[in-house]
C-alpha positions in Angstrom: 113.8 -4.2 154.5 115.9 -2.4 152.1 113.9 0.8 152.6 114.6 0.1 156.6 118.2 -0.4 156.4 118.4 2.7 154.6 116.5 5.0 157.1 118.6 3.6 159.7 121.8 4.2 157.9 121.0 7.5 157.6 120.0 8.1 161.1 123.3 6.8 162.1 125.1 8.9 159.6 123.5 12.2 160.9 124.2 11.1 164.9 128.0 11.2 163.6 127.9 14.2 162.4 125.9 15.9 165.6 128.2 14.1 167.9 131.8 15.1 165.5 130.3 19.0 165.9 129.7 18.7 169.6 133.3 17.8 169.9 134.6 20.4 168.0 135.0 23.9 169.7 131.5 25.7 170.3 132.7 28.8 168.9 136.1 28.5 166.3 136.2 32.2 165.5 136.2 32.9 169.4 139.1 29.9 170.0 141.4 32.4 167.2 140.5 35.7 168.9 141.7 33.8 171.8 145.2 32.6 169.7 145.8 35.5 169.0 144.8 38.2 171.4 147.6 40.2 172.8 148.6 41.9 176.2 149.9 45.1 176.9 153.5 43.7 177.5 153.6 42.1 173.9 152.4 45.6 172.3 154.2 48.4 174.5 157.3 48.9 173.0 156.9 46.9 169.9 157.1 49.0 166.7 154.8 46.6 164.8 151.8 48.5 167.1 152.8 52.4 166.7 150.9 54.5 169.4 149.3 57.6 169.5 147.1 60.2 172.0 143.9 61.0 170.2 141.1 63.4 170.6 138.2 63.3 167.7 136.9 66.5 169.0 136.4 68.7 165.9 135.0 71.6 167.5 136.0 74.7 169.6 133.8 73.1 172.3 134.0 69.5 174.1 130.0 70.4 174.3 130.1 68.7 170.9 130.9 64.8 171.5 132.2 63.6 168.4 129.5 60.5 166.8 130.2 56.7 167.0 130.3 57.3 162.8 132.7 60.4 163.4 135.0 58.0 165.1 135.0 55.1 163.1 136.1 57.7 160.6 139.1 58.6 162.5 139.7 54.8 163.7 139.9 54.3 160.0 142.2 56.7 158.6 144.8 55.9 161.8 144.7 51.9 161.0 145.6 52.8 157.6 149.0 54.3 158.8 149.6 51.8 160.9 148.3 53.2 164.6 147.4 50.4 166.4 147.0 51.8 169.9 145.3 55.0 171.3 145.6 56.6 174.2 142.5 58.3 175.6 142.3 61.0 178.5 139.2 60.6 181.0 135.8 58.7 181.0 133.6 61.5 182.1 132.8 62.4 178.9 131.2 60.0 176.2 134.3 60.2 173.5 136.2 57.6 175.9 133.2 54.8 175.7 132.4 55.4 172.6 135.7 54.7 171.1 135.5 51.5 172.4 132.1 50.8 170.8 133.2 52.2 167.5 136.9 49.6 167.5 134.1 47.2 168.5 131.9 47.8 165.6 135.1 47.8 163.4 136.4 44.4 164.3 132.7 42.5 163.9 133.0 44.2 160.7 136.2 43.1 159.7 137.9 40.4 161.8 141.0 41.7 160.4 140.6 45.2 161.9 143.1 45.8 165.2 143.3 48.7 167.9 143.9 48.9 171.3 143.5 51.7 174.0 145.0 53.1 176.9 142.3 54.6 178.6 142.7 57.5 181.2 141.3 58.3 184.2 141.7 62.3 185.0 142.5 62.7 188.5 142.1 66.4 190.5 142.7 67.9 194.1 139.5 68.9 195.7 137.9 71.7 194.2 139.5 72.2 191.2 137.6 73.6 188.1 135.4 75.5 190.9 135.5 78.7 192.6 136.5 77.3 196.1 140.1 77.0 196.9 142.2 74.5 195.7 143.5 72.0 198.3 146.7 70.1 196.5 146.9 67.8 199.5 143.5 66.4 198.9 141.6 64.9 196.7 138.8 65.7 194.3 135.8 63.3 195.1 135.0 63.1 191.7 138.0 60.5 191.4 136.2 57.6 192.6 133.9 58.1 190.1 136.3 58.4 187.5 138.2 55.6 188.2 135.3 53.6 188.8 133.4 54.5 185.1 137.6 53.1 184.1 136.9 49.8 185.7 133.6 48.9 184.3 135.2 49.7 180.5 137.7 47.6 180.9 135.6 44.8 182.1 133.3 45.1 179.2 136.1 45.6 176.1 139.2 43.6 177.6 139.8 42.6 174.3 140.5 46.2 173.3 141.6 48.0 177.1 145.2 46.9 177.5 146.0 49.7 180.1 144.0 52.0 182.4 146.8 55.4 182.8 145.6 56.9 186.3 145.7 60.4 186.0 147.3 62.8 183.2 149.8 65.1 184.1 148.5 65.0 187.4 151.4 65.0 189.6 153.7 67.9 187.9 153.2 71.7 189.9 152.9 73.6 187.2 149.4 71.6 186.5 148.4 74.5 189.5 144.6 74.2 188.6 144.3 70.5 189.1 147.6 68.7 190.8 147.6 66.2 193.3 150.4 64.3 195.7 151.9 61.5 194.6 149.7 59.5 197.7 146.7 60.1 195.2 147.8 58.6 192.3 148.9 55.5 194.4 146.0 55.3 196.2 144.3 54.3 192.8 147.0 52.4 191.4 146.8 50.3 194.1 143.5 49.8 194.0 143.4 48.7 190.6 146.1 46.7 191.0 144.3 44.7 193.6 141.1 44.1 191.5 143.3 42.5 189.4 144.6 40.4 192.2 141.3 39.4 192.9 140.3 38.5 189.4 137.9 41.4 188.5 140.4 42.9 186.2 142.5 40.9 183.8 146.1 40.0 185.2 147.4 41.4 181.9 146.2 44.9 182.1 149.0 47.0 182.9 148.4 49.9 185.0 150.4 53.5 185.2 150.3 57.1 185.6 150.8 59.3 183.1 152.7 62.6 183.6 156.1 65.1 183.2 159.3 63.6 183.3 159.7 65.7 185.9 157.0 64.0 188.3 158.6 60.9 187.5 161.7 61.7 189.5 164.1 63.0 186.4 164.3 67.0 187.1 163.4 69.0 190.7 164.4 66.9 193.8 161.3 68.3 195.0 159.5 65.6 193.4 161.6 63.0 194.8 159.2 61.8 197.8 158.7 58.4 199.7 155.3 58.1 197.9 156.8 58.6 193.9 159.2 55.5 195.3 156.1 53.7 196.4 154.4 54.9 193.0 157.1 53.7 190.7 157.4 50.4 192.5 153.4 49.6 192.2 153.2 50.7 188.4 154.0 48.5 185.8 155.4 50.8 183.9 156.3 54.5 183.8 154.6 56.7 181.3 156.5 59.6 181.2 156.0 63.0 179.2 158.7 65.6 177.2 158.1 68.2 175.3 161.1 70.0 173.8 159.2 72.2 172.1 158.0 74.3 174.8 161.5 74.5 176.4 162.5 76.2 173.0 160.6 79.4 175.2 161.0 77.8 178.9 164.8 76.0 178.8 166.0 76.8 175.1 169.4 75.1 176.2 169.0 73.5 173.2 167.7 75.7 170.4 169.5 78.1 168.4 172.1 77.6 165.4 175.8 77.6 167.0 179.0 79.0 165.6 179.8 77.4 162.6 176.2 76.1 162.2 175.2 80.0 160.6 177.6 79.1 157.7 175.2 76.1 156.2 172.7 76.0 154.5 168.5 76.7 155.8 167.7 73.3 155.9 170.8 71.8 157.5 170.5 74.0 160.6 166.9 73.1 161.3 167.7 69.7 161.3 170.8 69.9 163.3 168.4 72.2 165.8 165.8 69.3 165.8 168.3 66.5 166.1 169.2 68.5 169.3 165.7 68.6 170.1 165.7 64.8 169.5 168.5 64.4 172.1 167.1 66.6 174.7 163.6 64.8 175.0 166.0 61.3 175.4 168.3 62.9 178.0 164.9 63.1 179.7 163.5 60.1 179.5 167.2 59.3 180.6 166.8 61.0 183.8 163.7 59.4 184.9 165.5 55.9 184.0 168.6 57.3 186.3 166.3 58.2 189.0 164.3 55.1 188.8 168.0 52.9 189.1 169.3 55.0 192.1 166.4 53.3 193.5 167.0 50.0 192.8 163.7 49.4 191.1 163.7 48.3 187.0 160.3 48.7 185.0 160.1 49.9 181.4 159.5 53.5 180.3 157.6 54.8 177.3 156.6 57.9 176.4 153.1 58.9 177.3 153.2 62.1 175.3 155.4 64.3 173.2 154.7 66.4 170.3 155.6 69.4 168.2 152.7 72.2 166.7 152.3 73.3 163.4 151.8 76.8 164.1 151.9 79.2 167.3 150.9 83.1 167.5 152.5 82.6 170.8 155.7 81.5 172.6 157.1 79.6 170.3 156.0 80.9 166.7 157.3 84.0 164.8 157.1 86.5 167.9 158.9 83.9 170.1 161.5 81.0 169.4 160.3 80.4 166.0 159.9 76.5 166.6 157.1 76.1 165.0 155.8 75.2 161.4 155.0 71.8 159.6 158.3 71.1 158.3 159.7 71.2 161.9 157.2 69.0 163.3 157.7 66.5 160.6 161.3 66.4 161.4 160.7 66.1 165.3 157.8 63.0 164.7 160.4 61.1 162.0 163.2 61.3 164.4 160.8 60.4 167.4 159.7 57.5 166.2 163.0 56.1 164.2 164.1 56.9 167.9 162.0 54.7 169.9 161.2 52.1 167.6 165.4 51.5 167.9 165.1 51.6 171.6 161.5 49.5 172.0 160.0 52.1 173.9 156.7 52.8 172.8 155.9 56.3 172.1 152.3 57.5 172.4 153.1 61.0 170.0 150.9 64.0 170.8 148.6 63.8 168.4 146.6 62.6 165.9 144.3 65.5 164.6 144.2 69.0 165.5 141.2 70.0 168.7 140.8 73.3 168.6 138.7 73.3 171.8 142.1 73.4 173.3 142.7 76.9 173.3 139.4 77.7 172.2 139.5 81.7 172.9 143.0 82.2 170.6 142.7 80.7 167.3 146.4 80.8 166.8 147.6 78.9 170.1 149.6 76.3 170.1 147.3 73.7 171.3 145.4 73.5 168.8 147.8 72.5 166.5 149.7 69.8 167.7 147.6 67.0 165.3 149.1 65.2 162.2 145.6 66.0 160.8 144.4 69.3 160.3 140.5 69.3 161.9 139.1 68.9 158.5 141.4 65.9 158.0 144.0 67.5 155.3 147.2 65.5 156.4 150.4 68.0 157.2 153.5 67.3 155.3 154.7 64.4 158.1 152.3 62.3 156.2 152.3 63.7 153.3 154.4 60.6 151.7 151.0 58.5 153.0 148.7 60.1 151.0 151.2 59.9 147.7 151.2 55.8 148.2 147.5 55.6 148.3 147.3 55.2 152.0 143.8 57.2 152.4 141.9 55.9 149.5 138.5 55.6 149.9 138.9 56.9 153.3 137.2 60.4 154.9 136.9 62.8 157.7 133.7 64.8 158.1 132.9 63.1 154.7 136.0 64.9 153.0 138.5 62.7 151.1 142.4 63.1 152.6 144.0 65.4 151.2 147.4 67.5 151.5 148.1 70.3 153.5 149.4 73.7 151.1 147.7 71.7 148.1 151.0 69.4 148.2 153.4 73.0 147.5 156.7 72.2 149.4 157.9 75.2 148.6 154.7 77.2 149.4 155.3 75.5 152.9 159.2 76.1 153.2 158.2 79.8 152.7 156.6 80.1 156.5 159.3 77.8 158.2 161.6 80.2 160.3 165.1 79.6 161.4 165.8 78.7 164.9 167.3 82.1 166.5 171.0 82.1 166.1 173.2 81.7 169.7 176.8 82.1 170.8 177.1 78.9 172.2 175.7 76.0 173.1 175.9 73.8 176.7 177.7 70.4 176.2 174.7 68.3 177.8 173.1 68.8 174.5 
């Protein structure tokens, strides 16, 4: 009897604890993923989730995809300084998807792990990148496509898509191999705006364009079209571009050292030159905000991209306006983002390592130079600081520890920075 009472007590006792688990939650981790998960409106403008554009391509070719591992390298090294959102560029190409799987793989490794991604759709008028002629009034109609490969990543990695960017510097003229209308980029906008009325996307992703202050209403009235009013009003935020760096060649309004200026010291006039640079990427971003109230409409701006290279055989090195060296762009990317962390505007800053596919025929262009990172992952002097607290222990790039730039030699580096070109006087809108 006593052997009886026993078996039953213990029956009972292990129904209790099925039935106590089969109240519980199913899946506890997946309840404080859910706690916790954030929208694109409680990270854009936030300076606890510092943005950035990245490309992992490492060589002179996009022929060469950069590996899953490659980019859980990368994905690495830019949580460890604090990057927690990436902005891609299209979804043609594998890079865009496999980003995704490599954050992926990084969370189920470490719960802890957090990055989020604005993925781009390209968008181009028909025939562009052929030998037809270009038709800007119509479209490419490889952007269904495009947008449609956008739609199915975002379904599968909501957890890590917070905004699909529709097009990238798509609208601005001076794109003449690939520029569209304004109708185009709100053709798509729309559309993916309604699958999220319909449920098929989440409510929370925000959807924008990504482009030149310029397109965005802030510098030729040319731009300023029924269509951009339409656009602005079905975005849910502008994503606006400025580059002062190439308007030290194009619009140098800005650059030079000014009368009394030439009477201090090396140092003192570059930064007074970038702080002018500083100002003159805000007044743009001011003019898009001025355009945008004229028209009675209010949504928040960030910056989709603006950046300042290390190095230039071109326009804007030695031969040309002398803008560019790593002490310069470490003075433009500290004042960026001391800028628009103040002002909550998130700043997406052109870019994280050097691709040198991007001018792939001149060595010395610009373009490939605009990273923090050179390609073999030495850090420039921006981040120097990083490297002396410890930042990138442990961490690699192409199986290369970080390291510094000019083997840490400030004054090695100060010998290549060039002063700004000296100028009679200055306009008082900068």
């Amino acid at each position: 009897m006593r052997k009886t009472t026993h078996i039953l007590n213990l029956v009972l006792f292990v129904f209790l604890v099925i039935s106590c688990k089969e109240n519980q939650p199913k899946d506890h981790t997946t309840n404080d993923q859910i706690q916790k998960e954030v929208t694109a409106k409680d990270i854009l403008g936030n300076s606890n989730y510092l943005a950035i554009s990245y490309g992992g391509y490492r060589k002179s070719s996009r022929d060469f995809q950069p590996t899953v591992r490659e980019l859980k390298e990368d994905m690495r090294i830019l949580h460890a300084m604090n990057i927690r959102i990436l902005r891609t560029y299209n979804v043609q190409l594998a890079q865009a998807s496999n980003i995704l799987k490599a954050i992926r793989e990084l969370k189920n490794e470490d719960p802890t792990f957090e990055m989020y991604v604005m993925l781009g759709a390209w968008i181009d008028c028909k025939n562009a990148w052929t030998d037809y002629p270009l038709d800007h009034n119509e479209e490419s109609e490889h952007n269904a496509a495009e947008i449609e490969r956008a739609v199915a990543l975002a379904k599968e990695y909501p957890s890590i898509v917070k905004v699909i960017a529709v097009g990238n510097e798509a609208m601005v003229k001076w794109a003449a191999t690939y520029f569209v209308q304004p109708n185009v980029i709100l053709k798509w906008v729309t559309h993916l705006q309604s699958l999220k009325q319909t449920g098929e996307l989440s409510k929370d992703l925000w959807i924008t364009s990504s482009d030149n202050f310029a397109s965005w209403g802030g510098g030729d009235p040319q731009y300023h079209v029924e269509d951009l009013t339409k656009l602005i009003q079905a975005v849910d935020y502008v994503s606006a571009h400025t580059y002062p760096m190439h308007d030290t060649h194009y619009n140098p309004v800005f650059w030079g050292v000014f009368g009394k200026e030439t009477q201090l010291s090396s140092l003192k006039r570059i930064d007074i030159a970038m702080n002018r640079a500083k100002k003159y990427a805000a007044s743009q971003l001011d003019s898009v905000a001025s355009y945008m109230k004229n028209l009675g409409i209010s949504k928040p701006i960030h910056i989709g991209e603006t950046g300042w290279a290390s190095a230039s055989n071109g326009f804007y090195g030695s031969k040309g306006s002398k803008a560019t060296d790593e002490y310069k762009e470490a003075l433009f990317y500290n004042k960026m983002r001391q800028w628009t962390n103040q002002n909550n505007m998130s700043c997406f800053y052109f870019e994280a390592f050097d691709e040198p596919w991007k001018d792939a025929h001149n060595k010395g262009g610009s373009e490939n130079y605009f990273g923090l990172f050179t390609v073999d992952g030495k850090a420039k002097y921006v981040i120097w600081d990083l490297v002396d607290q410890g930042v990138f222990d442990g961490l690699t790039r192409g199986g290369k520890p970080i390291t510094k730039t000019y083997n840490g030699n400030k004054e090695a580096l100060l010998l290549e920075v060039e002063l700004p070109p000296i100028k009679l006087e200055i306009t008082n809108n900068h």
